[in-house]
C-alpha positions in Angstrom: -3.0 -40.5 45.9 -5.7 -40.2 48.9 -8.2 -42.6 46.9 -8.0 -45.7 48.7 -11.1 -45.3 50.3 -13.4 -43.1 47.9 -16.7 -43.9 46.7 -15.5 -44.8 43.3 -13.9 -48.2 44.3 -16.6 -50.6 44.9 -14.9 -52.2 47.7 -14.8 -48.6 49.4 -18.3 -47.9 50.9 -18.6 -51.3 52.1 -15.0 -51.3 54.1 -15.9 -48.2 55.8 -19.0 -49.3 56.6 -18.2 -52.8 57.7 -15.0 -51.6 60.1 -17.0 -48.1 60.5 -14.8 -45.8 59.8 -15.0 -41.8 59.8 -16.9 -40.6 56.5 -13.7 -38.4 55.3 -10.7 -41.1 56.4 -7.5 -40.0 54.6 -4.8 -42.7 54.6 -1.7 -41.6 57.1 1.1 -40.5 55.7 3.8 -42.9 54.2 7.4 -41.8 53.5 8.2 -44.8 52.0 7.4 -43.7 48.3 9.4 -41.2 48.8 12.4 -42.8 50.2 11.6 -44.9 47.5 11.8 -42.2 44.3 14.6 -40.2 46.2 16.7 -43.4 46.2 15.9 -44.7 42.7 16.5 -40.8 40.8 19.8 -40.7 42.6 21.3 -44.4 42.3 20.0 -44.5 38.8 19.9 -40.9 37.3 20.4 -41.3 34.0 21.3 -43.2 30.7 25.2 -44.3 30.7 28.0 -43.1 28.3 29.2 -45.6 26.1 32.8 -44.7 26.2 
């Protein structure tokens, strides 16, 4: 998503500021979603037969 610290949260200007961070911060990368979706798509892919 990359929007954690944009202008259009309120909380955003005032956290860079107050911790002064870079103008342009980007969060660092987190696998963890990922591992997260790859995990859930292939332990639960799909509806179940009734039979």
């Amino acid at each position: 998503d990359q929007s954690a610290y944009r202008d259009i949260h309120t909380w955003a200007t005032a956290y860079r500021k107050q911790y002064a961070l870079y103008k342009y911060i980007r969060p660092i990368y987190n696998p963890s979603y990922r591992l997260g979706e790859f995990w859930k798509t292939h332990l639960f892919g799909g509806l179940l037969d009734v039979d």
